[in-house]
C-alpha positions in Angstrom: 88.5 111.9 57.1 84.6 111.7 57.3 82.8 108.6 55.9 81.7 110.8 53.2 85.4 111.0 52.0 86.2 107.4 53.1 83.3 106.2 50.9 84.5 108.7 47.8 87.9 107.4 48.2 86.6 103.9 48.1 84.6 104.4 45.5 87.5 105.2 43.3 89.7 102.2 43.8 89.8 99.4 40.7 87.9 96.1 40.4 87.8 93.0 39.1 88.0 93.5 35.5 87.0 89.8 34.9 85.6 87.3 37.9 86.6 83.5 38.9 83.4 82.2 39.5 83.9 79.8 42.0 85.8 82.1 44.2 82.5 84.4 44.2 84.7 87.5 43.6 82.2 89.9 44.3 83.7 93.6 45.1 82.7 95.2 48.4 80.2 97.8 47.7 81.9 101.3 48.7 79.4 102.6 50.8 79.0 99.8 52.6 82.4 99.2 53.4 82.6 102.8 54.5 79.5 102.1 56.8 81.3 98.8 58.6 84.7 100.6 59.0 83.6 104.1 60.4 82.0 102.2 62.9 85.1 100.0 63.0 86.8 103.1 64.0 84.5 104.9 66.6 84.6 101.1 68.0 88.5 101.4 68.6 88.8 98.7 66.5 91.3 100.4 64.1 93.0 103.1 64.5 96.9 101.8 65.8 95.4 98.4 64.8 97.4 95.6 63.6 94.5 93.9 60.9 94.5 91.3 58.2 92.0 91.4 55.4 91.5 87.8 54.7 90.6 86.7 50.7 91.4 90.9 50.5 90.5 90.3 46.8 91.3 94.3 45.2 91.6 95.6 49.3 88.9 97.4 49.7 88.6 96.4 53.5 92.3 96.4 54.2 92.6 100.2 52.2 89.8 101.3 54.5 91.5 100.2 57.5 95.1 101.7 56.6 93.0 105.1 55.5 91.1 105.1 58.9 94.9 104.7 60.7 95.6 101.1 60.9 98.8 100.2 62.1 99.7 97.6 59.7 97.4 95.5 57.0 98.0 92.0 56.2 96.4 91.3 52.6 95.8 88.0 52.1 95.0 86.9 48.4 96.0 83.4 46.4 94.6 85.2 43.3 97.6 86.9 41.3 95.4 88.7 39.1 93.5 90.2 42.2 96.6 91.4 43.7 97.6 93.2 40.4 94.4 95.5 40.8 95.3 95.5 44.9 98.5 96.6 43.9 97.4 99.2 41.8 94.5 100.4 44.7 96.9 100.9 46.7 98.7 104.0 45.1 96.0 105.5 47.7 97.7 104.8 50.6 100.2 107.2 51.5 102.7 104.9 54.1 104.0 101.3 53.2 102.8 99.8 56.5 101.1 96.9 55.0 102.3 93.3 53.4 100.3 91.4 50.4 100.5 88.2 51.1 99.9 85.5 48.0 98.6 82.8 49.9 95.5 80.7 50.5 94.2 81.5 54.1 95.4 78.2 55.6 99.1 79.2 54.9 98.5 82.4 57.3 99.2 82.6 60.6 100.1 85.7 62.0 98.3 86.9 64.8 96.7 90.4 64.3 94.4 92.6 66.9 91.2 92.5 63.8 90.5 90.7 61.1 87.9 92.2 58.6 86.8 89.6 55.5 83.9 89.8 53.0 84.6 85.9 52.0 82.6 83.9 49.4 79.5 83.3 50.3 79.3 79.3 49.6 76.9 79.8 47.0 79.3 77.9 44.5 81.1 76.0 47.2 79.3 75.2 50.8 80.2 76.6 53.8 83.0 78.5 52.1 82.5 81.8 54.3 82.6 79.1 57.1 86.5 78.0 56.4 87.5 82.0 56.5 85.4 82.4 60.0 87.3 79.7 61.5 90.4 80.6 60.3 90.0 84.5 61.6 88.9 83.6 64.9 92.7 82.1 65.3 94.0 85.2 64.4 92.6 87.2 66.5 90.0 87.8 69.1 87.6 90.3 67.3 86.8 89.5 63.6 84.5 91.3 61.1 83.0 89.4 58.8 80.2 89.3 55.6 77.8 86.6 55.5 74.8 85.8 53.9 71.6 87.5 56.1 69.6 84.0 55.2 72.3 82.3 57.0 72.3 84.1 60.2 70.8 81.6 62.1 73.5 79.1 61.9 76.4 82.0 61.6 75.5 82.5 64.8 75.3 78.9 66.1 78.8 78.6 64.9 80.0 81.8 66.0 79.4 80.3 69.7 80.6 77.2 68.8 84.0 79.0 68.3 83.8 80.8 71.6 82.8 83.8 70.1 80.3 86.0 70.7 78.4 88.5 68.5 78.8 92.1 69.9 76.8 94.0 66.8 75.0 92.8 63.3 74.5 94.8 60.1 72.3 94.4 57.5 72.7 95.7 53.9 70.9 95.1 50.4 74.5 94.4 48.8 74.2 95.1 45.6 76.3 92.7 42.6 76.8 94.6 39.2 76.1 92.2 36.2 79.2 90.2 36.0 78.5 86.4 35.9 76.3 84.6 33.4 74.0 83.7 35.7 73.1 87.4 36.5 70.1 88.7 35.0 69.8 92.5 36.4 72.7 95.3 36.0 72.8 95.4 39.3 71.7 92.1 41.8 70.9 92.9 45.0 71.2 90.4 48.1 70.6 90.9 51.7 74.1 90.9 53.3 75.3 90.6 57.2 78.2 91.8 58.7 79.1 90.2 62.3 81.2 91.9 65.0 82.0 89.0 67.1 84.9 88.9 69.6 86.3 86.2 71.7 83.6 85.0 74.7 84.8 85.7 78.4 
């Protein structure tokens, strides 16, 4: 599979069809998924993998990984009506080598070789994306993870505070389609990290 076809197959997989605000459900743009996980897999970060996609919301992550030759995928969601649509997504994934798991993130504890997350950003609740970057880095000892690019600064701060260290950074204008009140553009866009960051020596 290119990233062409990853992204294409991405593309195609369902939504929200309505958001919970507070959880700041907002889907994984294709292409940029694409981008983080065909690097994922050049970086031997996949293939043969063992991963969980934490807050895996419809799976777009966890789907990418499982295309891309993951191992196994744990998709953890405490949002039934997300996993409805993840259930659906995942008529696109050929071998049953993953588990949904209906729990909040605290309840997990298996450990896994990667995790990859695209949490809420804390806009509606602080230092949301914080709880999910604790809780992957004791899970496993490289973690993938979306943050807001205006937080860097103290992503990284806490990233070393975790014994981690951060091996590569992204950055993307993620785009939001119109979906909360609060929007006032089809599409929002919002400048969007994503950390590589593995356990420090």
């Amino acid at each position: 599979m290119t990233k062409k076809e990853l992204a294409i197959t991405l593309s195609r997989l369902d939504i929200f069809s309505s958001v919970e605000i507070k959880s700041e459900q907002y889907p994984t743009d294709s292409e940029i998924a694409a981008d983080i996980l065909w690097f994922a897999s050049l970086n031997d970060d996949i293939e043969g993998k063992i991963i969980a996609d934490l807050g895996a919301g419809t799976g777009i992550l966890g789907i990418g990984c499982l295309l891309m030759g993951a191992k196994k995928v744990f998709f953890v969601e405490k949002d039934k009506e997300a996993i409805k649509v993840l259930e659906k997504n995942l008529k696109y994934v050929d071998k049953n080598n993953f588990e949904i798991i209906n729990s909040d993130i605290t309840y997990f504890n298996k450990k896994v070789d990667v995790v990859v997350q695209n949490p809420p950003f804390g806009t509606k609740k602080k230092h949301a994306d914080i709880r999910f970057l604790e809780k992957a880095t004791t899970l496993s000892n490289i973690v993938y993870s979306f943050h807001k690019s205006e937080t860097k600064n103290f992503i990284d701060k806490k990233i070393e505070d975790l014994n981690f260290k951060m091996t590569h950074y992204f950055e993307f204008d993620f785009p939001i389609k119109h979906s909360m009140k609060h929007h006032r553009k089809k599409i929002e866009r919002i400048r969007v990290g994503c950390w590589r960051t593995s356990k420090a020596d």
